[in-house]
N, C-alpha and C positions, 0 to 999 in steps of 0.2 A: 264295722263302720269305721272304727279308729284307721284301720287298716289302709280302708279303702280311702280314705281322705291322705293318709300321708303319700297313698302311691297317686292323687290327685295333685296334692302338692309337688311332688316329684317330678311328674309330669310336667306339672305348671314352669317349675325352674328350669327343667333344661328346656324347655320350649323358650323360657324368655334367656336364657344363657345363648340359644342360637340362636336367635335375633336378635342379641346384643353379640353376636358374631358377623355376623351378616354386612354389616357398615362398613367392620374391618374390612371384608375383603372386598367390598365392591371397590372402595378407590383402591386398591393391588392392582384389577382389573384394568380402571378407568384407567391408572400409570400405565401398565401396559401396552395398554391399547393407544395411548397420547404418544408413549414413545416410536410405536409403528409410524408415525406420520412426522409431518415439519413443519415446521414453521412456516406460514407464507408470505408474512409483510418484508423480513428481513433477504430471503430467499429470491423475493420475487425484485426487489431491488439489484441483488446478486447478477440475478438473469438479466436484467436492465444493462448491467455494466458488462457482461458478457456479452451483449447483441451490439455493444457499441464497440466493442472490440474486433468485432465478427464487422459491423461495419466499415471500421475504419481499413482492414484488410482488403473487401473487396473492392473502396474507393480508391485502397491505392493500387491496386492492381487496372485498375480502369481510369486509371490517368489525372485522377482527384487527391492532390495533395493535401491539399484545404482542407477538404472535405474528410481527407482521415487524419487530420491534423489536430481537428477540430473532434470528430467523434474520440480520439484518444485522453483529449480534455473531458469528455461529457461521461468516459467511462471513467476517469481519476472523479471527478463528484460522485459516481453515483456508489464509487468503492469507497469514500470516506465517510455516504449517507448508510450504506449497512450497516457497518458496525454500530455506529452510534444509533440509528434504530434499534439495532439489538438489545445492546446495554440498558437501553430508556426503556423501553418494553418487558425487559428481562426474559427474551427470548435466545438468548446465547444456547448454541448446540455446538457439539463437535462436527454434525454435518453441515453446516452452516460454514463453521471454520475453514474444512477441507472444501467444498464447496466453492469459498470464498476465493480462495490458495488456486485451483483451475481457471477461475474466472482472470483472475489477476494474469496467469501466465501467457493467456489467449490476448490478454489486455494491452498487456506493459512487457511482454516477453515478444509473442509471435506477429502483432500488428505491428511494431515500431520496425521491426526485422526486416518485413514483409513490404512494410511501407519504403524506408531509405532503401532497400533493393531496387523495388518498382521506380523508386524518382531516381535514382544516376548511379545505383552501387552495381546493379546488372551490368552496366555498361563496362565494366570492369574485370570480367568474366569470373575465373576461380578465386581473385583477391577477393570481388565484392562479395561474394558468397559464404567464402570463407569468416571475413568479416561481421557478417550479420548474422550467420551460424552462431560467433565465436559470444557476438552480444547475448544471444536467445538462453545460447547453454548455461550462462553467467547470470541469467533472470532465475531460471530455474532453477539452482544453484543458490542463489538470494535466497528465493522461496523458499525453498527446503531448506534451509537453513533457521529463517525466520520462524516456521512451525515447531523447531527443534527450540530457538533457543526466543522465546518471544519478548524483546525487549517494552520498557514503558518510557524511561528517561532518555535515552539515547539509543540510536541504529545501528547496527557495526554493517558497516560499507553502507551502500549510498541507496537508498528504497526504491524499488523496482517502477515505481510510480513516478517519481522523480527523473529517473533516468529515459524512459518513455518521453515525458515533456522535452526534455531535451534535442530528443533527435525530433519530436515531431516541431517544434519551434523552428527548429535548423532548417526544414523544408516549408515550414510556412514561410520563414522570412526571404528565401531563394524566388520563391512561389511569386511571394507577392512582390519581392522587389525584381525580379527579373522576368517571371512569367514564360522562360523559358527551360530547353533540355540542360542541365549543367555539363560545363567541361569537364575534361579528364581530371584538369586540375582538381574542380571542384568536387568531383566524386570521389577522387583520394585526400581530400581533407575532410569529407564526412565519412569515410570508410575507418581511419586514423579516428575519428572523434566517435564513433561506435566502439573501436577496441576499448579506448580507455574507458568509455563509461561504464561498458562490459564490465573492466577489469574491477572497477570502483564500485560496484555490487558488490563483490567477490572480498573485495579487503578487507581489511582489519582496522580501518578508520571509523572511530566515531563521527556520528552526526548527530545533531538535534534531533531530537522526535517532538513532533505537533502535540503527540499524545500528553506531554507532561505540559502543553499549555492551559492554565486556569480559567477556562469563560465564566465559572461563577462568578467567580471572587469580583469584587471593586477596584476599577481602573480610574489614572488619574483622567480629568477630563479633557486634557489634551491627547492622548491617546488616541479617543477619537475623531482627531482632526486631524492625526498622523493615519486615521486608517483611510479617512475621507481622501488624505493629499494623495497614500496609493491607490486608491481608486480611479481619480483621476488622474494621474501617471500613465497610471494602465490602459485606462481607455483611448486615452493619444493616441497609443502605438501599442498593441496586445502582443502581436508577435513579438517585434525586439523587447519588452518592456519584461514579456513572462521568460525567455532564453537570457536574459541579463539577470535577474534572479535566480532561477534553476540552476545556470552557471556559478552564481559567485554560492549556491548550497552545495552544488558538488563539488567546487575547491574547495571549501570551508573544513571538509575531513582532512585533507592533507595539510592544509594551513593551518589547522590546530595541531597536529601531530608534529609537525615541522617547528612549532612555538612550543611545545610540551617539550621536546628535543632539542632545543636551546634554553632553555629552563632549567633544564634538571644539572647541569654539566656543574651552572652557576650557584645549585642552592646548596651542596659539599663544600666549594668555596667561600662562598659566603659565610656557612657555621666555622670553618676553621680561622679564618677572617676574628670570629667573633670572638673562638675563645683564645687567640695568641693576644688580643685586645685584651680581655679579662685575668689573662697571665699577667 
């Protein structure tokens, strides 16, 4: 009897030993199984910014400047609403990331290209080509860069996104102020204004990153009548109003660099300054 109860008890414990196993592995499982799959809210906004990219290409190839001028703005929101869905959500993936990174390039690399080609840089045969080749390789090139080295405080060269507004600004305001084919002139001043922006991907100028601005925190209360007056600015005139910003955000990298570089020559002078004084 004694016997038979202890191999009863026996029993009993490793019975509840593997049921108090059991829990363990189910969520192994459930991880597993959760990682097969993705995320959809952040993903699905992804795809949002990708179709606006995908639009804005084939409005400019069918003679709609506006029209991809504008979808390349609609796909810059809806690449600033992913992430930050992600982060809120705590939905962050590395597919998501890479994900992110193709969408952008289809976005802010191949639509901007695609687009000043279609409005006057074709017209210009192997220059304009050449030219918005030279922009796309320079986005991609950003990109891959950016994935390497992912900044928070500041952007080294000028954000693939930024650089898109740019040219597409340039043909909206041609667009809407002239409503015509541009000159030769004109198609070699936006060919010339794609190389550089290219190149300003590519460099080694700091920029402001949005990313290290604070919306928590507490702002003075004129602030928001500073955000009201750009509103209103903006609304006047969107085209000139957003290529006059964009603009003075992409010299801003050189124009710090250029002020850091006269800075520095004067701060070795100034300490020897100080201590033949203190002699």
């Amino acid at each position: 009897m004694g016997s038979s109860d202890e191999t009863d008890k026996d029993s009993a414990r490793l019975h509840a030993v593997g049921a108090s196993d059991q829990p363990e592995e189910a969520p192994a499982e459930e991880v597993r199984q959760r990682r097969r799959g993705v995320y959809l809210l952040p993903n699905l906004i992804t795809t949002g910014a990708l179709f606006a990219g995908f639009y804005a290409i084939v409005a400019g190839m069918n003679g709609q400047p506006i029209a991809a001028a504008l979808a390349i703005f609609a796909a810059m929101a809806l690449d600033t609403a992913d992430g930050r869905v992600a982060r809120r959500t705590h939905t962050e993936s590395q597919f998501g990331a890479e994900y992110d990174s193709l969408s952008d390039m289809v976005a802010f690399g191949v639509a901007p290209a695609l687009v000043a080609f279609s409005w006057g840089l074709g017209s210009l045969g192997r220059v304009g080509w050449i030219a918005t080749f030279i922009y796309m390789a320079c986005a991609a090139l950003r990109l891959a860069r950016f994935n390497v080295k992912s900044d928070v405080s500041s952007f080294t060269g000028l954000a693939s996104p930024s650089a898109a507004a740019i040219i597409a600004c340039s043909v909206w305001v041609w667009s809407d102020t002239f409503g015509t084919e541009p000159s030769t002139l004109a198609a070699g001043c936006m060919g010339v204004i794609t190389v550089v922006i290219g190149l300003l991907m590519v460099s080694n100028f700091e920029y402001y990153s949005p990313k290290a601005l604070n919306v928590k925190g507490r702002v003075p209360f004129i602030t928001l009548v500073l955000i009201a007056l750009v509103f209103a600015v903006l609304l006047a005139d969107p085209p000139r109003v957003l290529l006059v910003l964009f603009s003075v955000y992409a010299l801003s990298g050189p124009a710090k660099f250029a002020w850091q570089a006269v800075r520095k020559p004067r701060a070795p002078a100034e300490k020897a300054d100080k201590a033949e004084e203190d002699q």
